[in-house]
C-alpha positions as CSV (number, residue, x, y, z in Angstrom):
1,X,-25.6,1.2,-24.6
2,X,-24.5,-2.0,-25.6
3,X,-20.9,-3.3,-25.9
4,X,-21.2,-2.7,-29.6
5,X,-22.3,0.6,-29.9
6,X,-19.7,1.8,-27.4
7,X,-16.6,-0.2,-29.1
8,X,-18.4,1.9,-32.8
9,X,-18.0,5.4,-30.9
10,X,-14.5,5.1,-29.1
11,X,-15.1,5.2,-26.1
12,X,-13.4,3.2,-23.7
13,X,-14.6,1.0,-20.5
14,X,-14.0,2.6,-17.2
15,X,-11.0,1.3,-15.8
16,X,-11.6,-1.1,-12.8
17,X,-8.9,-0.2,-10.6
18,X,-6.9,2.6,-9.7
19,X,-3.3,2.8,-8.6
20,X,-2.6,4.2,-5.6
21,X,0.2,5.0,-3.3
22,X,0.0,4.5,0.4
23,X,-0.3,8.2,0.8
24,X,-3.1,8.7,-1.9
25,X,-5.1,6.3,0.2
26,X,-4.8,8.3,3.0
27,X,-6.4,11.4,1.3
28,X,-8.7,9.3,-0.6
29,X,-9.8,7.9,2.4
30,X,-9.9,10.5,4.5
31,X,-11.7,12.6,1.9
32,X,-14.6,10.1,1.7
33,X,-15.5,10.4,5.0
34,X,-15.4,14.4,5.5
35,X,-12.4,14.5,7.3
36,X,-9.9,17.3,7.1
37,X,-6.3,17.3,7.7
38,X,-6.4,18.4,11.1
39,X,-9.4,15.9,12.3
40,X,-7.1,13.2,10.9
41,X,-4.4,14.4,13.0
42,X,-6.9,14.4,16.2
43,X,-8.6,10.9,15.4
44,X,-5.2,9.5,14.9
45,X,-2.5,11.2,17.1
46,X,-0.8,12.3,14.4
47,X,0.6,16.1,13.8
48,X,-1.1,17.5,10.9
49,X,2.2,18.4,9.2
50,X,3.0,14.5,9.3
51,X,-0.3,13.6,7.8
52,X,0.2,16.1,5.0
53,X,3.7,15.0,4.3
54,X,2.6,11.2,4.0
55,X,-0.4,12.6,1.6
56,X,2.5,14.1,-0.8
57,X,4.6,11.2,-0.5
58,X,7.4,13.5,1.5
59,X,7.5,10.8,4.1
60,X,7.0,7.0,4.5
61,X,4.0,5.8,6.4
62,X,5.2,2.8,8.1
63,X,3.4,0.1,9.7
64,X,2.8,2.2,13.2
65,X,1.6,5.1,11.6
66,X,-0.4,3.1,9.2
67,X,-2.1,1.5,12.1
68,X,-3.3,4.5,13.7
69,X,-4.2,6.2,10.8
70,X,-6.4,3.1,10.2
71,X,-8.0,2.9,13.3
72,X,-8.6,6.7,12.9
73,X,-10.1,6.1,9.3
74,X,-11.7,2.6,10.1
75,X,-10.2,0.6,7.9
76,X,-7.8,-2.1,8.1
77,X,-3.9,-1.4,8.4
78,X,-3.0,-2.8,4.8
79,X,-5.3,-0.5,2.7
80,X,-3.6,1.7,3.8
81,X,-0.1,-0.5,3.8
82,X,-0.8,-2.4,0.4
83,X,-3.4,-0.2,-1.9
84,X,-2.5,-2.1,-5.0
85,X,-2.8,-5.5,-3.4
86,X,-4.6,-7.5,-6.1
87,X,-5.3,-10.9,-4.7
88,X,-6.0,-12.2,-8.3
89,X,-2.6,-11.4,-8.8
90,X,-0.9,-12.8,-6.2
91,X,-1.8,-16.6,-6.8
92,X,0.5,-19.6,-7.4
93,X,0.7,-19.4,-11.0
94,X,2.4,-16.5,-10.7
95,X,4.9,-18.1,-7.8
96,X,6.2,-20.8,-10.2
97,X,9.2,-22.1,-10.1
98,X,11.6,-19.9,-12.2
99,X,14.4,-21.5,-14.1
100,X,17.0,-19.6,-12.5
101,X,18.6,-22.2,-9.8
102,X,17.8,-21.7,-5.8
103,X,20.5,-19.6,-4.4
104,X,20.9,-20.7,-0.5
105,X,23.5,-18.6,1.9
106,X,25.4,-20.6,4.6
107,X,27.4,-19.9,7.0
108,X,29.9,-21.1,8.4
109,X,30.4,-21.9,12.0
110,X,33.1,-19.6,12.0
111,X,31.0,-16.5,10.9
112,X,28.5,-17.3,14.1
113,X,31.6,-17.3,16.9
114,X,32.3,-13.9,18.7
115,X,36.2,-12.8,18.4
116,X,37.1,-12.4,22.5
117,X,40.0,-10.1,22.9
């Protein structure tokens, strides 16, 4: 089907990405190769009821976790970390400088001394 006959019938192009949390990645992932709950739990070290909290967004992953459910699920740390990460999107147009001015914190020396009592 050409690009013209499908823009005539309505229908629309897949979509190219999809949006997942951390913990849809996990399922996803762990769904593509075979795995149940409790294997996951196994492979990773991980109690199953963790794994299925994380998978319903009921608990955060965190880095530690998300490196052993990686190594459990072969995959690198940040798939699971940073599903959305779209490196076309994260490129220096999109770092510009902004017109709002630099905002900078000091402190004084004062703030770094220790009171004795």
């Amino acid at each position: 089907m050409s690009k013209d006959s499908s823009a005539r019938s309505g229908a629309r192009p897949a979509r190219l990405r999809a949006h997942l949390s951390p913990g849809q990645m996990v399922k996803t992932l762990r769904k593509l190769q075979g795995m149940t709950q409790d294997d996951l739990a196994e492979a990773s070290g991980l109690d199953q009821s963790v794994i299925s909290a994380m998978e319903h967004e009921r608990t955060m992953i965190g880095n530690a976790r998300a490196r052993k459910l990686a190594k459990a699920l072969r995959v690198h740390p940040s798939v699971i970390a940073f599903p959305d990460w779209d490196d076309n999107a994260y490129d220096s147009a999109s770092h510009e400088q902004s017109d709002e001015p630099e905002v900078s914190v000091r402190l004084s020396k004062r703030a770094h001394q220790t009171e004795v009592a």
